[in-house]
VEXNU-376809 format. One record per residue: z, x, y of N, C-alpha, C, CB in turn. Coordinates in Angstrom, 2 decimals. Atoms other than C-alpha are relative to their C-alpha. Glycine has a CB too. Layout:
BEGIN
PT       npz       npx       npy      capz      capx      capy       cpz       cpx       cpy      cbpz      cbpx      cbpy
PT         Z         X         Y         Z         X         Y         Z         X         Y         Z         X         Y
...
END
This chain:
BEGIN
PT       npz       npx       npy      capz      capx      capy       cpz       cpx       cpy      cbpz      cbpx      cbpy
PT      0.00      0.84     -1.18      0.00      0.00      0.00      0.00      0.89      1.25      1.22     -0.96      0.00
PT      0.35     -1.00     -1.03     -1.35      1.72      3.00      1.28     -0.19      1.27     -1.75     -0.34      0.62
PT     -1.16     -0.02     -0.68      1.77      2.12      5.71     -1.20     -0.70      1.71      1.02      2.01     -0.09
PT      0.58      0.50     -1.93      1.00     -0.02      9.59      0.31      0.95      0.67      0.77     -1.36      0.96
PT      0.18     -1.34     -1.34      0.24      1.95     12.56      1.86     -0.01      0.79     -1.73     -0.76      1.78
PT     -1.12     -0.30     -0.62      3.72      1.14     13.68      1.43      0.67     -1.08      0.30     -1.42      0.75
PT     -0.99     -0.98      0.43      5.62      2.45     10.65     -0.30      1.52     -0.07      0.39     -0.37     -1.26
PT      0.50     -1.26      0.12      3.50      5.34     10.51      0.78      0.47      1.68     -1.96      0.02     -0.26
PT     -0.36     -0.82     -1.19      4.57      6.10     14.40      1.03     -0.12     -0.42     -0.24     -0.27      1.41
PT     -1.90     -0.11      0.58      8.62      5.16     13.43     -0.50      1.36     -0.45      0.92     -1.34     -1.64
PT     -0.25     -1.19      1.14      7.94      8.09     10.83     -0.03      1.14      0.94     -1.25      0.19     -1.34
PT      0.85     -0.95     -1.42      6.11     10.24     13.39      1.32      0.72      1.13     -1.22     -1.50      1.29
PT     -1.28     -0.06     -1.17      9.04      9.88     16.11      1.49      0.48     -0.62      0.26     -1.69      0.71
PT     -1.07     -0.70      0.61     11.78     10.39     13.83      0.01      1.41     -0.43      0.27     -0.63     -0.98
PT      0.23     -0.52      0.75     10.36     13.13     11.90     -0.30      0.97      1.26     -0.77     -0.52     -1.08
PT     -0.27     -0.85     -1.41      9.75     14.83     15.98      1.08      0.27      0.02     -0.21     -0.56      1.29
PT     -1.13     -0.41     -0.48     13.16     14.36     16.54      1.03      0.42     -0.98      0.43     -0.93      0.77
PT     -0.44     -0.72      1.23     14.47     15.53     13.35     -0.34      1.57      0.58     -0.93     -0.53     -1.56
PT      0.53     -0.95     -0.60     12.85     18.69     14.66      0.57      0.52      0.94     -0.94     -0.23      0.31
PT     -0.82     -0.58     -1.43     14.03     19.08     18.02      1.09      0.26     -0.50      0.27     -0.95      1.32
PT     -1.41     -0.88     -0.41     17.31     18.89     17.40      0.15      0.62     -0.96      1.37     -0.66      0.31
PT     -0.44     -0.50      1.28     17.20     21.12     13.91     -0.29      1.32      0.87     -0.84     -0.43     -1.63
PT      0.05     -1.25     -0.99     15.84     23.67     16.91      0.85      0.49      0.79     -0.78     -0.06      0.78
PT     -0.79     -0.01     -0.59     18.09     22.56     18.89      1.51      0.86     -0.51     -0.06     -1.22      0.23
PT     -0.91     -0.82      0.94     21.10     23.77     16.63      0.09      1.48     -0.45     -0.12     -0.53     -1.04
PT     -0.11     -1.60      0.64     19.40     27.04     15.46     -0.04      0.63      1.64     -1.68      0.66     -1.32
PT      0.17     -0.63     -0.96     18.85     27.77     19.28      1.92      0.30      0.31     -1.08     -0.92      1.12
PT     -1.14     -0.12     -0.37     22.68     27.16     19.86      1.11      0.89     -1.06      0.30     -1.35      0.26
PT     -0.18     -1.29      0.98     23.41     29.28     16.65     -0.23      1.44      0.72     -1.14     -0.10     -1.28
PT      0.45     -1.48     -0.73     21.68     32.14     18.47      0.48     -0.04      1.30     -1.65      0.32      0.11
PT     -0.79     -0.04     -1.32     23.36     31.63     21.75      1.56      0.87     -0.39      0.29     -1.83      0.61
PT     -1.13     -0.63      0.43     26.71     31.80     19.49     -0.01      1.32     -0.55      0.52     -0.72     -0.82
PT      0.25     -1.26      0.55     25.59     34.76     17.57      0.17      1.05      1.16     -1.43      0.04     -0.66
PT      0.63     -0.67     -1.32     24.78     36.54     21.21      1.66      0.13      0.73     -1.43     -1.24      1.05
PT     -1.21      0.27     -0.55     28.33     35.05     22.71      1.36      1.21     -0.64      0.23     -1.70     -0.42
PT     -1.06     -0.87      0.70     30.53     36.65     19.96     -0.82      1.76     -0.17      0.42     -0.91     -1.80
PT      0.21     -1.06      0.26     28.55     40.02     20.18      0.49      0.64      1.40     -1.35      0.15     -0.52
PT     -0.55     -0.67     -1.56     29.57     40.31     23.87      1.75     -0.31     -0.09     -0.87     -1.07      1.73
PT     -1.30      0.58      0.00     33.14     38.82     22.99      0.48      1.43     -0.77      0.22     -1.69     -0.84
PT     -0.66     -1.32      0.64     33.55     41.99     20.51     -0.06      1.25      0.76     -0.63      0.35     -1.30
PT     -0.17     -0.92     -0.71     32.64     44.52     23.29      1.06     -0.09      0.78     -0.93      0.21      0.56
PT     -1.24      0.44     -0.96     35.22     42.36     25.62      1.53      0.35     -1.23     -0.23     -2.19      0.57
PT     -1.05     -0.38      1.00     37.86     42.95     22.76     -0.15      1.89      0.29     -0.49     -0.72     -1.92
PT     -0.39     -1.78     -0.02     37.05     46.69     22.61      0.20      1.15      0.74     -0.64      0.55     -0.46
PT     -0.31     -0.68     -1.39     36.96     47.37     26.14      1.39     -0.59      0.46     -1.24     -0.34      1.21
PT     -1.52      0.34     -0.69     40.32     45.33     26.82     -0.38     -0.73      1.23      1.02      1.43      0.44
PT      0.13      0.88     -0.97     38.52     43.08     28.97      0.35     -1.59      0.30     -1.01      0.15      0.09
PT     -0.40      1.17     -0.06     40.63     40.32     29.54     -0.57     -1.44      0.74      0.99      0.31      0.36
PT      0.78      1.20     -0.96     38.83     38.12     32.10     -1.47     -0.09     -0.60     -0.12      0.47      1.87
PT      0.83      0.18      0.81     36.07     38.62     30.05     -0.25     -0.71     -1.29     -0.13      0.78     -0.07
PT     -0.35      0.85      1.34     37.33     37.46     26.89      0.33     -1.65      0.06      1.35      0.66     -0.62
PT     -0.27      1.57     -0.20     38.80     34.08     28.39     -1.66     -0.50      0.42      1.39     -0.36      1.49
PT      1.23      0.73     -0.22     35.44     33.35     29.68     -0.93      0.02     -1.15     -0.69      0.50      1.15
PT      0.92     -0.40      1.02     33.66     33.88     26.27      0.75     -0.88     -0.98     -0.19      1.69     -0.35
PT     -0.86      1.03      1.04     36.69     31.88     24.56     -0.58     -1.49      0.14      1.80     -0.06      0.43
PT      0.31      1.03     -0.90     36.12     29.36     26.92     -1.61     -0.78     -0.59     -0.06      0.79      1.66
PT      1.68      0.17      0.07     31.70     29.30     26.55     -0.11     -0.11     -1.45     -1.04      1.38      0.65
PT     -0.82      0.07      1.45     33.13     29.47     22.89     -0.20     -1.66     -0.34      1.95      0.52      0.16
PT      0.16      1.30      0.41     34.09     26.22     22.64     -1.05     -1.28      0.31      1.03     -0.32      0.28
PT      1.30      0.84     -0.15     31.68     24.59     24.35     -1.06     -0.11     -0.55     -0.45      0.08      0.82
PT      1.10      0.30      1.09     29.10     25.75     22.12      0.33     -0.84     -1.41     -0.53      1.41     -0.44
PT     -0.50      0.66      1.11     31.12     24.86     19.00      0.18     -1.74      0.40      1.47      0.80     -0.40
PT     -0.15      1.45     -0.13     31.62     21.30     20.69     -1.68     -0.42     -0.20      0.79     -0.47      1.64
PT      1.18      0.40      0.38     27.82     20.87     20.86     -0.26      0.54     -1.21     -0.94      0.26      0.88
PT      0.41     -0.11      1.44     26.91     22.62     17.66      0.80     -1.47     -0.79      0.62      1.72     -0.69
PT     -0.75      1.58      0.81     29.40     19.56     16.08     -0.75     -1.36      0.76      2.17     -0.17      0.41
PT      0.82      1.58     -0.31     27.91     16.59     18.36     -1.63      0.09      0.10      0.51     -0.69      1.66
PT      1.57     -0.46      0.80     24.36     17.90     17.37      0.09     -0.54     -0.97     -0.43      1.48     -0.40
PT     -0.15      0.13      1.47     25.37     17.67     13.82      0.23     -1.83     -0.13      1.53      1.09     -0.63
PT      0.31      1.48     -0.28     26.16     14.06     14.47     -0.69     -0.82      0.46      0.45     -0.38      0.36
PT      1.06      0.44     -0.06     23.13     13.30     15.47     -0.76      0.16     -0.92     -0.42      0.26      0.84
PT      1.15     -0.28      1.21     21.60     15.04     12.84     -0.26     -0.94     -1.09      0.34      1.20     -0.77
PT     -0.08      0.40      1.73     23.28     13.64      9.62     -0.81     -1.62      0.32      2.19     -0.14     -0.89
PT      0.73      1.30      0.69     21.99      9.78     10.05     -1.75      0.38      0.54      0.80     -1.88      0.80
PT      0.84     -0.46     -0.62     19.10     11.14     11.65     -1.29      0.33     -1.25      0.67      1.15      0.83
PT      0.50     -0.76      1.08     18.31     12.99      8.70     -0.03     -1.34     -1.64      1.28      1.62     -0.14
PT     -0.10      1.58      1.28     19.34      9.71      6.21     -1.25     -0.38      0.36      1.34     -1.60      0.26
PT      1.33      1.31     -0.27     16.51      7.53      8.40     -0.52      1.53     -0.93     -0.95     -0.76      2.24
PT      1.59     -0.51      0.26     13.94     10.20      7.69      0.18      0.28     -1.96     -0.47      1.98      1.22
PT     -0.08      0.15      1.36     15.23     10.83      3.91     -0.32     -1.48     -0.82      1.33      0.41     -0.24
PT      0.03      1.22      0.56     14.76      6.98      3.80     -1.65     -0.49      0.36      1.29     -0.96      0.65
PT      1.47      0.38     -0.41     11.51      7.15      5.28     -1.11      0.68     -1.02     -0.31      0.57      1.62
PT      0.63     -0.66      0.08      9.69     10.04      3.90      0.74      0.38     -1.73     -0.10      0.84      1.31
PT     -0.88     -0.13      1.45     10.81      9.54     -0.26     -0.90      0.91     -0.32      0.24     -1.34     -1.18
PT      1.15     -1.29      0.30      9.26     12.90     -1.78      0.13      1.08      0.45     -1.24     -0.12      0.41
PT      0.59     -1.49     -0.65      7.19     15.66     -0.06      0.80     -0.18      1.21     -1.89      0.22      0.35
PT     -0.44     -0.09     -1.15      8.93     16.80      2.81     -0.81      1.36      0.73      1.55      0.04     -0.14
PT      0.63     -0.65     -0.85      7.18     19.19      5.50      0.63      1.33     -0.43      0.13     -0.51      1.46
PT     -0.51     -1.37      0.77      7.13     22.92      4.59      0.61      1.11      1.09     -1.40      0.77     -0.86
PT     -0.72     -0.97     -0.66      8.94     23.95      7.79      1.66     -0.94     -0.19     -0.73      0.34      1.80
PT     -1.72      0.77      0.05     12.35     21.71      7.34      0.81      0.80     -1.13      0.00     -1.98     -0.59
PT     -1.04     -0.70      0.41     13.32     24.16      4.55      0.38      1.50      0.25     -0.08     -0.17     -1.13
PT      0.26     -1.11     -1.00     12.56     27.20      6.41      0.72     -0.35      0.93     -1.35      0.25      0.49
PT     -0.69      0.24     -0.68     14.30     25.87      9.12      1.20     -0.37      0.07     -0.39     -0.38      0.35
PT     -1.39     -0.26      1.01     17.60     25.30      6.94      0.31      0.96     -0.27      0.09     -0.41     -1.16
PT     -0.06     -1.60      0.64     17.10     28.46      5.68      0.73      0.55      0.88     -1.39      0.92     -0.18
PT     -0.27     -1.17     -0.79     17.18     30.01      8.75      1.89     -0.59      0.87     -1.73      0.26      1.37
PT     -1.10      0.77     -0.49     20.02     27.50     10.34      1.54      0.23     -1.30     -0.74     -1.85      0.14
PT     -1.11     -0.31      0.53     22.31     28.13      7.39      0.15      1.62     -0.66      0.17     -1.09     -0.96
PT     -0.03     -1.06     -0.23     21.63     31.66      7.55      1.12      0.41      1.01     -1.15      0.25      0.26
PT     -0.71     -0.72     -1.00     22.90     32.29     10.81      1.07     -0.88      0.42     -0.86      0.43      1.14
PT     -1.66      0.32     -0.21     26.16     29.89     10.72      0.42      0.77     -1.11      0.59     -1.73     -0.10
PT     -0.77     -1.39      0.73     27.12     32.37      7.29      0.25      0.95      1.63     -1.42      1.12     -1.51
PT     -0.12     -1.51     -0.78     26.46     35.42     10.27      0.89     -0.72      0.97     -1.61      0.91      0.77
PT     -1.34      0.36     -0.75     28.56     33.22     13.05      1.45     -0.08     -0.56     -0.18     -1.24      0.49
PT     -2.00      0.04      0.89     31.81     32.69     10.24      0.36      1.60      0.01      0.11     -0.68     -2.40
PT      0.20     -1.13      0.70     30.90     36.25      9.44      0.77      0.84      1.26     -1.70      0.34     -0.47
PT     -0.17     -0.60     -1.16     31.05     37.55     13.02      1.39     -0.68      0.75     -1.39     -0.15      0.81
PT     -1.48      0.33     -1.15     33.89     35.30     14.42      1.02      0.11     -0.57      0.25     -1.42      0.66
PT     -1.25     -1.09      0.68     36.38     36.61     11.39     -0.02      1.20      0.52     -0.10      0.35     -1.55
PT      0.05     -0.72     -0.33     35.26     39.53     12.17      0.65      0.72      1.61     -0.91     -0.14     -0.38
PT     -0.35      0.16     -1.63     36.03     39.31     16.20      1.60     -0.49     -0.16     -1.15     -1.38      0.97
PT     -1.38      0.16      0.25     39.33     37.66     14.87      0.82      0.77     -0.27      0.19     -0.61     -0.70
PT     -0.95     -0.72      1.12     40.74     40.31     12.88      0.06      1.48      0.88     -0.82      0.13     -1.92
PT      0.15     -0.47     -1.08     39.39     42.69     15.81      1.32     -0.27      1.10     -1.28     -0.51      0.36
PT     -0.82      0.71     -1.44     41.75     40.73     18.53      1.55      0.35     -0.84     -0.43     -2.29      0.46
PT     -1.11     -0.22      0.68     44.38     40.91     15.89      0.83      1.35     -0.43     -0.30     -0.55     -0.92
PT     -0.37     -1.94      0.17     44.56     44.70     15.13      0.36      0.43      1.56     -1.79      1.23     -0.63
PT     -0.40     -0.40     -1.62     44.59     45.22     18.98      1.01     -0.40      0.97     -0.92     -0.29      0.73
PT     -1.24      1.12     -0.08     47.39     42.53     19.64      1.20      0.83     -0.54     -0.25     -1.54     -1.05
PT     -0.63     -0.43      0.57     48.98     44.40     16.93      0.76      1.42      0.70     -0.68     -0.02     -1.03
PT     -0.01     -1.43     -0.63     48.59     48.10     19.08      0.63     -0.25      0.86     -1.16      0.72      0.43
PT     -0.61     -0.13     -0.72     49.72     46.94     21.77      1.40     -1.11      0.00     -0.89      0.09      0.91
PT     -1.29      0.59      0.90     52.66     45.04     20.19      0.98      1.34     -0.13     -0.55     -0.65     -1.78
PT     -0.78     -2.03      0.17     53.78     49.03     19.02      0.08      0.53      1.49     -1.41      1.55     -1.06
PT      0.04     -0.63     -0.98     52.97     50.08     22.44      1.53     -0.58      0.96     -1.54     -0.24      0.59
PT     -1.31      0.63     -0.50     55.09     47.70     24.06      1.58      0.15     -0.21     -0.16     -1.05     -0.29
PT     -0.85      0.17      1.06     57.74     48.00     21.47      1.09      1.78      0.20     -1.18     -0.29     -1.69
PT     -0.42     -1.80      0.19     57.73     52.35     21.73      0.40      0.15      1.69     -1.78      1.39     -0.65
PT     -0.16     -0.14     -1.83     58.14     51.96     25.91      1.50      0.26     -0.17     -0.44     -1.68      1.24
PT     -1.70     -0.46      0.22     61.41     53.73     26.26      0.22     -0.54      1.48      0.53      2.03     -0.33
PT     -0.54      0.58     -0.72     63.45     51.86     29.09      1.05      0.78      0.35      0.19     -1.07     -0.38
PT     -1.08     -1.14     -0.48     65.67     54.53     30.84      1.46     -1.27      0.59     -0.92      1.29      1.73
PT     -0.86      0.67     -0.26     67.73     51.74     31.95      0.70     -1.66     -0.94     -0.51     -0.07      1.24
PT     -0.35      0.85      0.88     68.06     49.58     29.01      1.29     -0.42      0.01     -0.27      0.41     -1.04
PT     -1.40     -0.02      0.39     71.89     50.78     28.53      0.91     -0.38      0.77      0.38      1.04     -0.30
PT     -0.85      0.43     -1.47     73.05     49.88     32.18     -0.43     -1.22     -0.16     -0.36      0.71      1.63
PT     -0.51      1.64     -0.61     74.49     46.90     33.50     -1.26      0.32      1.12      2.15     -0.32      0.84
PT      0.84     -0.14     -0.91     72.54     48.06     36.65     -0.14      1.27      0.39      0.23     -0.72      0.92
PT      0.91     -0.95     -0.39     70.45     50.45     37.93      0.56      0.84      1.17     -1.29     -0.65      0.33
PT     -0.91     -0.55     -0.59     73.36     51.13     40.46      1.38      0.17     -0.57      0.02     -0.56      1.00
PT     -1.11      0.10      0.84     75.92     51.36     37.89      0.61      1.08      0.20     -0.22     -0.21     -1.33
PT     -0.64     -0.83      0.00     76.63     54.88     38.32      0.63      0.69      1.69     -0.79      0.72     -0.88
PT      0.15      0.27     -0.83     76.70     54.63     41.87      2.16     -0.18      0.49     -1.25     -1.16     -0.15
PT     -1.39      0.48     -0.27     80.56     54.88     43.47     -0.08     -1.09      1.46      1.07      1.52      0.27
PT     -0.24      1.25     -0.89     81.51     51.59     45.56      0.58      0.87      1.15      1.12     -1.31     -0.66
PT     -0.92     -0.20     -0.80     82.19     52.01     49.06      1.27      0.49      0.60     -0.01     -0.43      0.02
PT     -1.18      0.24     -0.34     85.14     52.83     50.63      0.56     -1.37      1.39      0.29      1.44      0.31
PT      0.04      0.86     -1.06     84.68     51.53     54.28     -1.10     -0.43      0.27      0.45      0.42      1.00
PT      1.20      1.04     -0.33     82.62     49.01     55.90     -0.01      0.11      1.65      0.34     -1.79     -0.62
PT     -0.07     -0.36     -2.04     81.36     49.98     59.53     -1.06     -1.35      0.20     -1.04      2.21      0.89
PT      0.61      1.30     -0.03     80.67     46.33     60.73     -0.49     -0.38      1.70      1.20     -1.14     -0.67
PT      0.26     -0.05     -1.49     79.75     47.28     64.55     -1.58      0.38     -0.22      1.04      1.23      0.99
PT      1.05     -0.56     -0.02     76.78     48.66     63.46     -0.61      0.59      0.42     -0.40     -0.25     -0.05
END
């Protein structure tokens, strides 16, 4: 049974926007990939104002990579409900490559984790080895003899 010109476009339009945003996703994959490679120089230089802004651009990608994905999944039902069978020979190529490079983002943001954590750790010891010449005093004028008189003419 030959398909009408208007389910054939439905198919058409879905099967576009199946697309976009499966680009959409691997483009924001490679943004993150890019984000956490400058986030591990900000870790190794000790660049703090650097790092909050990368934490920060952080989540915002991870919030769209997730409300992407919720567009995707029924997205991806219609067209699994449309298109029973052959499917186009870039949608698994384009999986491929999309669940390629979220492995290399888990890969890279343990990695950047365990980074922040060893260096947390250093200067944890650092902090820790700071000898405090005045730890043992009450105050810092402790050894200091009190007054006798008080010249109040000034």
């Amino acid at each position: 049974m030959p398909l009408s010109q208007d389910e054939l476009d439905q198919r058409v339009a879905i099967l576009k926007r199946f697309r976009e945003l499966l680009l959409q996703q691997r483009e924001k994959f490679y943004n993150y990939l890019n984000l956490l490679e400058h986030e591990q120089k900000a870790i190794e230089t000790d660049n703090v104002d650097a790092l909050v802004q990368h934490v920060e651009a952080e989540q915002a990608i991870v919030a769209d990579i997730f409300a992407l994905q919720k567009v995707i999944d029924p997205l991806e039902d219609m067209y699994r409900a449309a298109y029973k069978g052959a499917e186009p020979e870039w949608i698994p190529e384009l999986r491929t490559t999309i669940d390629t490079l979220k492995n290399e983002v888990i890969t890279r943001n343990a990695a950047n984790r365990q980074l922040l954590k060893q260096h947390m750790e250093m200067l944890r010891h650092e902090i820790m080895s700071i000898n405090n010449p005045y730890a043992k005093k009450k105050s810092i004028y402790a050894d200091t003899p009190e007054p006798r008189a008080l010249d109040i003419k000034g």
